[in-house]
N, CA, C and O atoms as a Maestro MAE file, in Angstrom:
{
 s_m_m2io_version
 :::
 2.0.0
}

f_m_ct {
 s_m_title
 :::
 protein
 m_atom[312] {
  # First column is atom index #
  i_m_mmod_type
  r_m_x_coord
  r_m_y_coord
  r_m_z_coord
  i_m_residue_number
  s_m_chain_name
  s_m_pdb_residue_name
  s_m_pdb_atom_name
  i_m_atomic_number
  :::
  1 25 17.251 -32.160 28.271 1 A "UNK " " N  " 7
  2 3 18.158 -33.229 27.944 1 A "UNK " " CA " 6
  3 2 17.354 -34.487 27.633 1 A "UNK " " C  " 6
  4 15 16.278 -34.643 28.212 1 A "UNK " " O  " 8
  5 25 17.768 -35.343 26.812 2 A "UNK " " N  " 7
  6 3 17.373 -36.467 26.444 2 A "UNK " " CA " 6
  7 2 18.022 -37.756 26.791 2 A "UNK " " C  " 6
  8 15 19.240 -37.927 26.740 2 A "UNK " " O  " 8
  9 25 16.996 -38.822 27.212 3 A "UNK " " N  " 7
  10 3 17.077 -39.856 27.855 3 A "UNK " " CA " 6
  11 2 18.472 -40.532 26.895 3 A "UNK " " C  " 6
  12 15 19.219 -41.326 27.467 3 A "UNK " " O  " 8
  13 25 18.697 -40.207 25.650 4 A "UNK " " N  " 7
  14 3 19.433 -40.983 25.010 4 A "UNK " " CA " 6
  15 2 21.011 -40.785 25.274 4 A "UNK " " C  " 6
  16 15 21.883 -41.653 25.242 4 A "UNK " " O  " 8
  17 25 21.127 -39.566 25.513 5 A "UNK " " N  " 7
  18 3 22.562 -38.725 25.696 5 A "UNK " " CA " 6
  19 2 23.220 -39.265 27.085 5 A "UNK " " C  " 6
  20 15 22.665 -39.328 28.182 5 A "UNK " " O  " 8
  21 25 24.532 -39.634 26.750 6 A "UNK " " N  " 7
  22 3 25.479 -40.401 28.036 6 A "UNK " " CA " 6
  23 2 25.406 -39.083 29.036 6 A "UNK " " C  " 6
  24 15 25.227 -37.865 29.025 6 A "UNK " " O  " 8
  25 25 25.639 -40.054 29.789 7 A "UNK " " N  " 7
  26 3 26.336 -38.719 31.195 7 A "UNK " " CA " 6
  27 2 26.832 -39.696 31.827 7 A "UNK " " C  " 6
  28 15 26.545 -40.893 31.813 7 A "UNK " " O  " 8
  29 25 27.848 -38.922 32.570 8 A "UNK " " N  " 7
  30 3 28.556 -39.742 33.425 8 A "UNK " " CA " 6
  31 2 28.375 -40.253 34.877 8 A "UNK " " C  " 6
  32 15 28.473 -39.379 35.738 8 A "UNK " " O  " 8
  33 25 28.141 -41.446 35.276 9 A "UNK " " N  " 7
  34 3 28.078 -42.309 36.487 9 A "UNK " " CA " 6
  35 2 28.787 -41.678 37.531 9 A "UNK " " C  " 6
  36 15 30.010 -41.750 37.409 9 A "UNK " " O  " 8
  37 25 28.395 -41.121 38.452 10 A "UNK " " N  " 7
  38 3 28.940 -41.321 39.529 10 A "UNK " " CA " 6
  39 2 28.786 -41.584 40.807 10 A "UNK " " C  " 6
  40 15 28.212 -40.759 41.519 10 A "UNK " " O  " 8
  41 25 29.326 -42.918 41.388 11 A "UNK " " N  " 7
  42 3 28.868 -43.636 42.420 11 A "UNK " " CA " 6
  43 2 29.407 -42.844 43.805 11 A "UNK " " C  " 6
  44 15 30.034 -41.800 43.626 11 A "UNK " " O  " 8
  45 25 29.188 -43.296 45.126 12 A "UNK " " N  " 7
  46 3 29.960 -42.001 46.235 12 A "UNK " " CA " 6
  47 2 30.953 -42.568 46.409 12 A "UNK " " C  " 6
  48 15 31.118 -43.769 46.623 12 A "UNK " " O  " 8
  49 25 31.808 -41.621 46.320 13 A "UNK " " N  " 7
  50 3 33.578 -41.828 46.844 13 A "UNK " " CA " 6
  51 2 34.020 -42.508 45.307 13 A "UNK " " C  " 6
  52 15 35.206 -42.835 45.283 13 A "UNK " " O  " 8
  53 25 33.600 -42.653 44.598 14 A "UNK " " N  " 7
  54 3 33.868 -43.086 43.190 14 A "UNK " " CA " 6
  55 2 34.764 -41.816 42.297 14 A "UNK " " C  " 6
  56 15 33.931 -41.118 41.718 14 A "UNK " " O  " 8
  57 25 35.714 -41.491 42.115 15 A "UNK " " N  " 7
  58 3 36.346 -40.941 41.005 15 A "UNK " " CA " 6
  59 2 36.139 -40.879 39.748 15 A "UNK " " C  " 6
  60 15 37.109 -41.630 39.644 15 A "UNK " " O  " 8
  61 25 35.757 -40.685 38.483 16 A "UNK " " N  " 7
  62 3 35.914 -41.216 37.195 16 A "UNK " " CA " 6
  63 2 36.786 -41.163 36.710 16 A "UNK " " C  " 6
  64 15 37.338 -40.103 37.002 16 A "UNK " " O  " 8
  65 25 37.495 -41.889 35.867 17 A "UNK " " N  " 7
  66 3 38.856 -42.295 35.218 17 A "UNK " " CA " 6
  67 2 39.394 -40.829 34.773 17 A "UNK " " C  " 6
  68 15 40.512 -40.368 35.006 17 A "UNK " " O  " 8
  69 25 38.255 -40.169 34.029 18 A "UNK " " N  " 7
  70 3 38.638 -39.539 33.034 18 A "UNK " " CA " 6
  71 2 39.054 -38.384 34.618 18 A "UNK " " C  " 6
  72 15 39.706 -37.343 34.698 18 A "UNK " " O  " 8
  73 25 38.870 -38.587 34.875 19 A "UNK " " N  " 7
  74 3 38.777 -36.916 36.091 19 A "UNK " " CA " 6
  75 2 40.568 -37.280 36.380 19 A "UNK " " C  " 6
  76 15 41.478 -36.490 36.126 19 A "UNK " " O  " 8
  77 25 40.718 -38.549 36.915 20 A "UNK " " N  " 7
  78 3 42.369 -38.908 37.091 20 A "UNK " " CA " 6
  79 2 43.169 -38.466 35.979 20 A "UNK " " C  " 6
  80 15 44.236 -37.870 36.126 20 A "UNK " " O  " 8
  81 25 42.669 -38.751 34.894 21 A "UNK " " N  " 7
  82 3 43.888 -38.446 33.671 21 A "UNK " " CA " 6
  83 2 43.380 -36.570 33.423 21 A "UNK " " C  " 6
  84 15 43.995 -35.892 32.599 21 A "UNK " " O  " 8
  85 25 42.814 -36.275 33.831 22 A "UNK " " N  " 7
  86 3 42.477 -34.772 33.648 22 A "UNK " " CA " 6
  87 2 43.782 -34.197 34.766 22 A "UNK " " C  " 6
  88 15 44.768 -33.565 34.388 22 A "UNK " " O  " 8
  89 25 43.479 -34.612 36.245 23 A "UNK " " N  " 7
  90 3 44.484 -33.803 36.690 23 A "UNK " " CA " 6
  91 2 45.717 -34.233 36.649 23 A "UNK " " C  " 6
  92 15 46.669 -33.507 36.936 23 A "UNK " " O  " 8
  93 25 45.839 -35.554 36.261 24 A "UNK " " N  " 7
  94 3 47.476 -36.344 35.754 24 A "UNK " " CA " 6
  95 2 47.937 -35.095 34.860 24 A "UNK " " C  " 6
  96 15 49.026 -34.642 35.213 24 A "UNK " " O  " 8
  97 25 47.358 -34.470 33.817 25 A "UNK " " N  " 7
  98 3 47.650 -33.932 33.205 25 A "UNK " " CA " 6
  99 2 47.995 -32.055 33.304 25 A "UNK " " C  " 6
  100 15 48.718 -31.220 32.760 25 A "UNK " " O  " 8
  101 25 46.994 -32.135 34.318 26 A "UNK " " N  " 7
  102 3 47.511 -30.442 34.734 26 A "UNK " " CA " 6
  103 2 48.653 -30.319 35.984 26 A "UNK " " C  " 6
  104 15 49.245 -29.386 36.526 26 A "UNK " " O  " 8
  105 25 48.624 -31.657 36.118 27 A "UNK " " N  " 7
  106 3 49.762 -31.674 37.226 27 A "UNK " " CA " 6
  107 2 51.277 -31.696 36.541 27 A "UNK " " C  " 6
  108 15 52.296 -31.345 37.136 27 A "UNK " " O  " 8
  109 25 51.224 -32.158 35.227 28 A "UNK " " N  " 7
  110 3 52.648 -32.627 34.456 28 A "UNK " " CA " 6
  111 2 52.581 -30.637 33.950 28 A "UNK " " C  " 6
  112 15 53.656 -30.039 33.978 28 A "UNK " " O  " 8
  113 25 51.458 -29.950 33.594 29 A "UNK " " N  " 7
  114 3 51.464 -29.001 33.088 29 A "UNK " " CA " 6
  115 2 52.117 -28.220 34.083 29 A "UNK " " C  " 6
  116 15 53.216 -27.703 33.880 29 A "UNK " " O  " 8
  117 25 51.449 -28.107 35.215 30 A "UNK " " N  " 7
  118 3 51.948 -27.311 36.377 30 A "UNK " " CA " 6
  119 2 53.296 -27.066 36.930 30 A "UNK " " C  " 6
  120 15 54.128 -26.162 36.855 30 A "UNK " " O  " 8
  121 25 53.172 -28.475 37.650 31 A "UNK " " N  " 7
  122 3 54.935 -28.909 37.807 31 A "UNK " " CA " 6
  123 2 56.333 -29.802 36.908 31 A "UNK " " C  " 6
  124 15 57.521 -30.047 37.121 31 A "UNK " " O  " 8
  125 25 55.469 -30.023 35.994 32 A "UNK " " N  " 7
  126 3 56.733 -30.242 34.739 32 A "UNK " " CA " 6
  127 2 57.538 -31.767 35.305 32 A "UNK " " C  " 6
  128 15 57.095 -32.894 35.087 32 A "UNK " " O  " 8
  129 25 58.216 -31.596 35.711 33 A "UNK " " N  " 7
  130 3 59.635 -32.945 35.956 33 A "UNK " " CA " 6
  131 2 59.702 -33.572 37.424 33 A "UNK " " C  " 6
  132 15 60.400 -34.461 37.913 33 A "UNK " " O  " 8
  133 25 58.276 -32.406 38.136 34 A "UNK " " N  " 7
  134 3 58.226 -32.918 39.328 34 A "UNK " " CA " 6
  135 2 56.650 -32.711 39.589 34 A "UNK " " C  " 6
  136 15 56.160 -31.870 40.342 34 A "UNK " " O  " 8
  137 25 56.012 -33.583 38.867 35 A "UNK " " N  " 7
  138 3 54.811 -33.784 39.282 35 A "UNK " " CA " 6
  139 2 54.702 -34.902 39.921 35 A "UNK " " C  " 6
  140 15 54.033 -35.042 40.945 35 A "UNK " " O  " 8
  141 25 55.445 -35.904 39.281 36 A "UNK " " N  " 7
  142 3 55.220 -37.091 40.150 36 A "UNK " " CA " 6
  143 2 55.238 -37.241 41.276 36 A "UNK " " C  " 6
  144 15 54.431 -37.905 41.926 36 A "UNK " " O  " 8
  145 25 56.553 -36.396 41.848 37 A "UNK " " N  " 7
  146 3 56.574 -36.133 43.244 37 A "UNK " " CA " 6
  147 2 55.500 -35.437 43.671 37 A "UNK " " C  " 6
  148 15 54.935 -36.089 44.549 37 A "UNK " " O  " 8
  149 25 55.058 -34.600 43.495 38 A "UNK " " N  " 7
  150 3 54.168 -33.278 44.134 38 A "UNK " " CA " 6
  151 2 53.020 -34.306 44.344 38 A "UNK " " C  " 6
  152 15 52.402 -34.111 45.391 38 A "UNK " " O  " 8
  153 25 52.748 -34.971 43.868 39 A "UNK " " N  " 7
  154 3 51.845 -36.223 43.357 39 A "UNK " " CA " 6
  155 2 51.729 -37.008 44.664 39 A "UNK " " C  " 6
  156 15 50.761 -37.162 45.409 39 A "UNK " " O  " 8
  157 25 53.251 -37.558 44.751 40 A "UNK " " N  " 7
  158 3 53.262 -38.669 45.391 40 A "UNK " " CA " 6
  159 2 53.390 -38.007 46.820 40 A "UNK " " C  " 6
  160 15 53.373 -38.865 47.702 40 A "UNK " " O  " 8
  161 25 53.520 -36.655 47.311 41 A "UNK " " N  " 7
  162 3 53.750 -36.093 48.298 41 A "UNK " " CA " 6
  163 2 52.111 -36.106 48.690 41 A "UNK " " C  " 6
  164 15 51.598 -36.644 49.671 41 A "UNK " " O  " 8
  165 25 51.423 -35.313 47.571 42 A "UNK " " N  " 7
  166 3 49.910 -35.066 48.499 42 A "UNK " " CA " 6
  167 2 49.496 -36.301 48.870 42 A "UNK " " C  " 6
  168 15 49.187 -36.487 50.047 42 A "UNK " " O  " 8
  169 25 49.443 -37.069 48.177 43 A "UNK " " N  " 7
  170 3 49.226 -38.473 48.797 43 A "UNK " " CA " 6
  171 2 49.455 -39.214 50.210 43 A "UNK " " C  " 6
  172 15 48.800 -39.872 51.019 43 A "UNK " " O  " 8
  173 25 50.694 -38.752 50.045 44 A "UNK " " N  " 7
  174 3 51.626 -39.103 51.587 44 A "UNK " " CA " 6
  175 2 50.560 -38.384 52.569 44 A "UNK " " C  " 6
  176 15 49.921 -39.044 53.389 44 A "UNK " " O  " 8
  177 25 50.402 -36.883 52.417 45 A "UNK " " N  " 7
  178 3 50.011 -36.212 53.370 45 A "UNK " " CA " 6
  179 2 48.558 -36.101 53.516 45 A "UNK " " C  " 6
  180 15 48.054 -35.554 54.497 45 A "UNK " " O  " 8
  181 25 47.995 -36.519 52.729 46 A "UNK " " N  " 7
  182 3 46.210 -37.141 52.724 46 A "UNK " " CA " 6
  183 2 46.570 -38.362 54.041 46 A "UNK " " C  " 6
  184 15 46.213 -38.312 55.218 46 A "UNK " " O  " 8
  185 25 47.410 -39.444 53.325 47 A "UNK " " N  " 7
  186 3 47.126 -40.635 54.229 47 A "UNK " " CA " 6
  187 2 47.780 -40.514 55.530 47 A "UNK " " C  " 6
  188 15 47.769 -41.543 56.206 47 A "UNK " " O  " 8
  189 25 48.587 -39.049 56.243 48 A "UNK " " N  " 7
  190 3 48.923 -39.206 57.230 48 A "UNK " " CA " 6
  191 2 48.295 -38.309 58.041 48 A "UNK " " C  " 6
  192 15 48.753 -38.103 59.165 48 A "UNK " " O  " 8
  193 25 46.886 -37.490 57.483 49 A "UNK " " N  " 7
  194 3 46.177 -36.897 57.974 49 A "UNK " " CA " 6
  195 2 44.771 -38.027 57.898 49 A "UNK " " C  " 6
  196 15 43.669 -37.477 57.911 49 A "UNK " " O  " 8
  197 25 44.784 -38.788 57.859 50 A "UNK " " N  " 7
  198 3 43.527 -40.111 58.053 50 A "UNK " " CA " 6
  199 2 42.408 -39.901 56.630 50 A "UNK " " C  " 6
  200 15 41.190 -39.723 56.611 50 A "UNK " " O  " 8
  201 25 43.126 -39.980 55.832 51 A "UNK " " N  " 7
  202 3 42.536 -39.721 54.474 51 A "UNK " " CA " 6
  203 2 42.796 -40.556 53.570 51 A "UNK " " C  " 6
  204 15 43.377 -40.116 52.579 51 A "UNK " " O  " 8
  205 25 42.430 -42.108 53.624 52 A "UNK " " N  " 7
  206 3 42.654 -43.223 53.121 52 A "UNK " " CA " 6
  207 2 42.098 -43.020 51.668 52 A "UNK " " C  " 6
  208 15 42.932 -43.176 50.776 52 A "UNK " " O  " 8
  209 25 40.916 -42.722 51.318 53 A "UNK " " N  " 7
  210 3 40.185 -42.468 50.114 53 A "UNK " " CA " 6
  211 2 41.081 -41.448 49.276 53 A "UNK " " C  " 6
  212 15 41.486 -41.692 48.139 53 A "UNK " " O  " 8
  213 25 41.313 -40.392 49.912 54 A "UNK " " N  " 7
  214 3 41.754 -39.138 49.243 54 A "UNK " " CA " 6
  215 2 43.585 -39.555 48.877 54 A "UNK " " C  " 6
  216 15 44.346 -39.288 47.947 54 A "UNK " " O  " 8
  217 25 43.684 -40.183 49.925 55 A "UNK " " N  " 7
  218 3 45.290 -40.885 49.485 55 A "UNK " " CA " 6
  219 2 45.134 -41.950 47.917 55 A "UNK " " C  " 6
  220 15 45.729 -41.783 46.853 55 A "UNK " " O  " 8
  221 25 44.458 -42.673 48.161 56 A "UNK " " N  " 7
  222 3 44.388 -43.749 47.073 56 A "UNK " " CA " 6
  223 2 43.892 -42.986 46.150 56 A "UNK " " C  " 6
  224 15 44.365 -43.466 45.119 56 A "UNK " " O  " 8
  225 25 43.140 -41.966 45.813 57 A "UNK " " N  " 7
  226 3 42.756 -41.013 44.524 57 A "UNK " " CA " 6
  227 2 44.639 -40.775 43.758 57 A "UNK " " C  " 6
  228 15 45.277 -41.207 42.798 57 A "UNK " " O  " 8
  229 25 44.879 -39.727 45.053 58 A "UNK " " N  " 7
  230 3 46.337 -39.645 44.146 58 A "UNK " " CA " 6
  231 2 46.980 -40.649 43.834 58 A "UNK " " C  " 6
  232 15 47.494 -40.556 42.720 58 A "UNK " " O  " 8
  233 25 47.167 -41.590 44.371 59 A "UNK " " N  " 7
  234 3 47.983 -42.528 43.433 59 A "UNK " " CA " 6
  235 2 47.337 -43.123 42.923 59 A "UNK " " C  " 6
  236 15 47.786 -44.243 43.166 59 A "UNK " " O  " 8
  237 25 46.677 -43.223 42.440 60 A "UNK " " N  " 7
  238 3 45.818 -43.299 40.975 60 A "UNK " " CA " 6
  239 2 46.828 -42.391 40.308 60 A "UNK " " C  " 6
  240 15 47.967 -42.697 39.955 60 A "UNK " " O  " 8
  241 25 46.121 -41.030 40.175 61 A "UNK " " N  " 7
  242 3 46.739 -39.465 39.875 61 A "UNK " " CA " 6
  243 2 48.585 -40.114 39.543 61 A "UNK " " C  " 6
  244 15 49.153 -40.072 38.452 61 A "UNK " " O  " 8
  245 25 49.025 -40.531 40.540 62 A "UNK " " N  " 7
  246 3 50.704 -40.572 40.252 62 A "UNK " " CA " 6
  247 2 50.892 -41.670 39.142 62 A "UNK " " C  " 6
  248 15 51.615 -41.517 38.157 62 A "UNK " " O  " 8
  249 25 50.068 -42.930 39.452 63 A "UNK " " N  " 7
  250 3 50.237 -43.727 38.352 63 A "UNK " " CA " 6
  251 2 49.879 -43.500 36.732 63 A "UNK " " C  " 6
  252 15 50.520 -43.757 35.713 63 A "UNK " " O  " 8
  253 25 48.543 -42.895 36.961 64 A "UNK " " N  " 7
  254 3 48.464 -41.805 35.520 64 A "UNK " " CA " 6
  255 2 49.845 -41.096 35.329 64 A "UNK " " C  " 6
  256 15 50.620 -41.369 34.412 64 A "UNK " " O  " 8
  257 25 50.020 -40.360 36.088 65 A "UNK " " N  " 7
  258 3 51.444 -39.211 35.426 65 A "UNK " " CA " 6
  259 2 52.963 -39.993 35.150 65 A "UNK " " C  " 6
  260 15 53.954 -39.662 34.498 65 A "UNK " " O  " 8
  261 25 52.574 -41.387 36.116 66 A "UNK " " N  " 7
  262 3 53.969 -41.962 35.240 66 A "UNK " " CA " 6
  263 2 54.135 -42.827 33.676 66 A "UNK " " C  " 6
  264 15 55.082 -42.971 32.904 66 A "UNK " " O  " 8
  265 25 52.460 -43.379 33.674 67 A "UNK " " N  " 7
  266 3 51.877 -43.359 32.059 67 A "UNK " " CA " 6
  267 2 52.122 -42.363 31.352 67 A "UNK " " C  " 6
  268 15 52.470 -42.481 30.177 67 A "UNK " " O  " 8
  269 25 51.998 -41.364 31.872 68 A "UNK " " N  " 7
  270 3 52.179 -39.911 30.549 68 A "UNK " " CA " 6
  271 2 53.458 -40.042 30.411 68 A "UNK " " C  " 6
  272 15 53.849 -39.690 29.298 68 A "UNK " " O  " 8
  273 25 54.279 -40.423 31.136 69 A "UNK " " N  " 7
  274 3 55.814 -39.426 31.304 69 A "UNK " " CA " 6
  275 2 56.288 -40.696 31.098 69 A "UNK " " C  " 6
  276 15 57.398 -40.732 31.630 69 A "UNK " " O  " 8
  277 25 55.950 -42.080 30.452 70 A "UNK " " N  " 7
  278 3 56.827 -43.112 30.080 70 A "UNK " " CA " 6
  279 2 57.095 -43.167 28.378 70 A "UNK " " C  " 6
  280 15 56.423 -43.297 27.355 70 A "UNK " " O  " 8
  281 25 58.640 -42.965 28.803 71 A "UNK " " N  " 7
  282 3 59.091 -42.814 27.658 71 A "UNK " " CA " 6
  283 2 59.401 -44.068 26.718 71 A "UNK " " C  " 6
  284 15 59.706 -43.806 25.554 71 A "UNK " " O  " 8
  285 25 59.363 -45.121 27.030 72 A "UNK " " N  " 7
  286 3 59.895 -46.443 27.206 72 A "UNK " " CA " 6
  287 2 58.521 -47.149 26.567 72 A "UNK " " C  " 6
  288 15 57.612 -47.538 27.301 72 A "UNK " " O  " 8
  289 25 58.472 -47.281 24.937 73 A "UNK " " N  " 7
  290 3 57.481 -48.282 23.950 73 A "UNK " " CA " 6
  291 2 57.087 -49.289 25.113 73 A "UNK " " C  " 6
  292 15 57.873 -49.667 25.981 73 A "UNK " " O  " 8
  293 25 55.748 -49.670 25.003 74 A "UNK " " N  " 7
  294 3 54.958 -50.489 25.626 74 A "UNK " " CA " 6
  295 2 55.296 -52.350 25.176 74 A "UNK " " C  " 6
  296 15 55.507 -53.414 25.758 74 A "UNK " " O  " 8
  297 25 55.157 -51.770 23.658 75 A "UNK " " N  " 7
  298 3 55.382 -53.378 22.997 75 A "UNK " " CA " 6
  299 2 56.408 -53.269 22.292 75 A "UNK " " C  " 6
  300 15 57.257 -52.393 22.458 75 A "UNK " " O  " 8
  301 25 56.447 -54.312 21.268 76 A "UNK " " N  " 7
  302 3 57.556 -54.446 20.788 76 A "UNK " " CA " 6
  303 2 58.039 -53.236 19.840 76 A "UNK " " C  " 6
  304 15 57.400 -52.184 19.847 76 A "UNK " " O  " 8
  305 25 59.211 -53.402 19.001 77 A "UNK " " N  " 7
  306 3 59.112 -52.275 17.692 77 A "UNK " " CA " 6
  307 2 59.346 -53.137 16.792 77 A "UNK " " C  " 6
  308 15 60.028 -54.160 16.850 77 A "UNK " " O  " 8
  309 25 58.640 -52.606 15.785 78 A "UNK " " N  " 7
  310 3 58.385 -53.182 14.198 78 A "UNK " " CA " 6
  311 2 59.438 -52.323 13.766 78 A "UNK " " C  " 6
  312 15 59.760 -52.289 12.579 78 A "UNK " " O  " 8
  :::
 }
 m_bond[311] {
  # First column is bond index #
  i_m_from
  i_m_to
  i_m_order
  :::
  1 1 2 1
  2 2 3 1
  3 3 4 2
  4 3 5 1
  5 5 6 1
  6 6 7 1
  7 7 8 2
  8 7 9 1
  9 9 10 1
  10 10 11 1
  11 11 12 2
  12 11 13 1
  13 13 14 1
  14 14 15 1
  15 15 16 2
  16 15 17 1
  17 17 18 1
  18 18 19 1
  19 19 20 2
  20 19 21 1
  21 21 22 1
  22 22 23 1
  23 23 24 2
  24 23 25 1
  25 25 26 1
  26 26 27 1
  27 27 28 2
  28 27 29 1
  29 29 30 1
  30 30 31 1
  31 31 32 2
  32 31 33 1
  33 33 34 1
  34 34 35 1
  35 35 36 2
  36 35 37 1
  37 37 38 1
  38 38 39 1
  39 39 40 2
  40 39 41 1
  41 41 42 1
  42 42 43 1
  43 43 44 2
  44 43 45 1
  45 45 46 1
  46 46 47 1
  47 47 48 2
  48 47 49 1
  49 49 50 1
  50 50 51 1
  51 51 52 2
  52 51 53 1
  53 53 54 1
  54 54 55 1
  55 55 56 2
  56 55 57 1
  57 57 58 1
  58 58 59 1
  59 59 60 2
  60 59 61 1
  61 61 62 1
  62 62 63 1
  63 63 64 2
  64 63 65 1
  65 65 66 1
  66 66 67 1
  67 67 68 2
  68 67 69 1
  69 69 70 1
  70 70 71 1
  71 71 72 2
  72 71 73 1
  73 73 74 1
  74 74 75 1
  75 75 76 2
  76 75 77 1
  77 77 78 1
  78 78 79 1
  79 79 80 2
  80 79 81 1
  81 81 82 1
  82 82 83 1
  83 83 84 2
  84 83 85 1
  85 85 86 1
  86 86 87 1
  87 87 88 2
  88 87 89 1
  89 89 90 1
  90 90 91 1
  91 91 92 2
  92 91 93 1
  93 93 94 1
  94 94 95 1
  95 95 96 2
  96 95 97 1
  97 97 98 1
  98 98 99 1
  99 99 100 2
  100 99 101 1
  101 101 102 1
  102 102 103 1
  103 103 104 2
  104 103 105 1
  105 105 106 1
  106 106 107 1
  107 107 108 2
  108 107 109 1
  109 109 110 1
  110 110 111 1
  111 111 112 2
  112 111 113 1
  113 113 114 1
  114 114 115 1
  115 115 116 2
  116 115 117 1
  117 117 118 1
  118 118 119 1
  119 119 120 2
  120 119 121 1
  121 121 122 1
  122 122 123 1
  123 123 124 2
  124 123 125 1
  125 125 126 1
  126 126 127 1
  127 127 128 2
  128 127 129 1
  129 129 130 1
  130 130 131 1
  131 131 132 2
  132 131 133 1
  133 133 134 1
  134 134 135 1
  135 135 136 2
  136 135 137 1
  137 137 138 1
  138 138 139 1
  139 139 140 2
  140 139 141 1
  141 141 142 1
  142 142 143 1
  143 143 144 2
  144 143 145 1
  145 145 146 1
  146 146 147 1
  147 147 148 2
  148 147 149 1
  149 149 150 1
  150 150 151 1
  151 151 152 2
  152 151 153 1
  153 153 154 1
  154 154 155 1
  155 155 156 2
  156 155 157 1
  157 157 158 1
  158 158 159 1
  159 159 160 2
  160 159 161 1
  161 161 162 1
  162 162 163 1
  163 163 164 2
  164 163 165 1
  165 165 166 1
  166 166 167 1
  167 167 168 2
  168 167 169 1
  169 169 170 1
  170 170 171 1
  171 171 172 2
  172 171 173 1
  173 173 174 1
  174 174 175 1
  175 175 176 2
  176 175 177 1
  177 177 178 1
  178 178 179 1
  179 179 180 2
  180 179 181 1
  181 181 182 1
  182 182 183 1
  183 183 184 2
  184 183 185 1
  185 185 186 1
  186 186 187 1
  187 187 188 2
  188 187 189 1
  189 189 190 1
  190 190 191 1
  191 191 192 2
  192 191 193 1
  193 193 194 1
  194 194 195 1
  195 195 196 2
  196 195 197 1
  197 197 198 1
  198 198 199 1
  199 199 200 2
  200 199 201 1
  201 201 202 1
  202 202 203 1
  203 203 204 2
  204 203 205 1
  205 205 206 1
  206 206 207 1
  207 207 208 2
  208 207 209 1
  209 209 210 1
  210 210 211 1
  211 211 212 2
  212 211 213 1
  213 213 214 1
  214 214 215 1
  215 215 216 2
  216 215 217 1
  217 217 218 1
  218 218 219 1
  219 219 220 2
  220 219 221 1
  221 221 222 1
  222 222 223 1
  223 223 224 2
  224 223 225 1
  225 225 226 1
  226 226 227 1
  227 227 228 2
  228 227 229 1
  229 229 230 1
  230 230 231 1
  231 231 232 2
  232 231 233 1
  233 233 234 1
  234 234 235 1
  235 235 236 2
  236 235 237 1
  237 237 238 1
  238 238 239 1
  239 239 240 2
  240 239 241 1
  241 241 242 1
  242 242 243 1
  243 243 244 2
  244 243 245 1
  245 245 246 1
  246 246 247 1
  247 247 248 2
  248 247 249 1
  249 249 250 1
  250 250 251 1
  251 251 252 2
  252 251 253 1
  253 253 254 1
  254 254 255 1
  255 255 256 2
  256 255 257 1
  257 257 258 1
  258 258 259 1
  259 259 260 2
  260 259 261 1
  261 261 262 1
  262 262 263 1
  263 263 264 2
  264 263 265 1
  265 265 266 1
  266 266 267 1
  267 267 268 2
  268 267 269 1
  269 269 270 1
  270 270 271 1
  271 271 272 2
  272 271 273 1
  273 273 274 1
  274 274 275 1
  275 275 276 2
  276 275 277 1
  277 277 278 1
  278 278 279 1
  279 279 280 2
  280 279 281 1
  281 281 282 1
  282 282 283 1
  283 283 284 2
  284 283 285 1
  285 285 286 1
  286 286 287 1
  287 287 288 2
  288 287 289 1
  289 289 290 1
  290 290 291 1
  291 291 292 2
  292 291 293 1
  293 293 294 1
  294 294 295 1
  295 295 296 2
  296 295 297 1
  297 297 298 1
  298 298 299 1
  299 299 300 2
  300 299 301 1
  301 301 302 1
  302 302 303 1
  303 303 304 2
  304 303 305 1
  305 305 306 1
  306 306 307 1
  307 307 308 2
  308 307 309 1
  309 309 310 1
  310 310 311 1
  311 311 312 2
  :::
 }
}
């Protein structure tokens, strides 16, 4: 490999963006109309098993999947 070619950063306990919108996306694949929930459930149950880090990953994860699943134009319409 060459010094010139990107790779990706990763710091500890650091996520990369792209890794969130990766499983945002197999999660909408998976569970369809209820990912968000399934989403917002593991989350719950990370942070009530003392998993502060692993909680705040998913909602990341949930806030990605409600970006995908917003149906509702950002800006104006022309």
């Amino acid at each position: 490999m060459r010094d010139s070619e990107a790779q990706p950063v990763y710091y500890c306990g650091v996520v990369p963006e792209i890794v969130i919108w990766r499983v945002a996306t197999l999660m909408i694949k998976r569970h369809g109309e209820y990912a968000r929930s399934q989403s917002d459930m593991r989350a719950e149950q990370l942070a009530a098993n003392g998993d502060p880090v692993g909680a705040a990953v998913w909602r990341r994860i949930t806030d990605a999947i409600k970006q995908f699943t917003n149906a509702t134009p950002s800006g104006p319409l022309h």
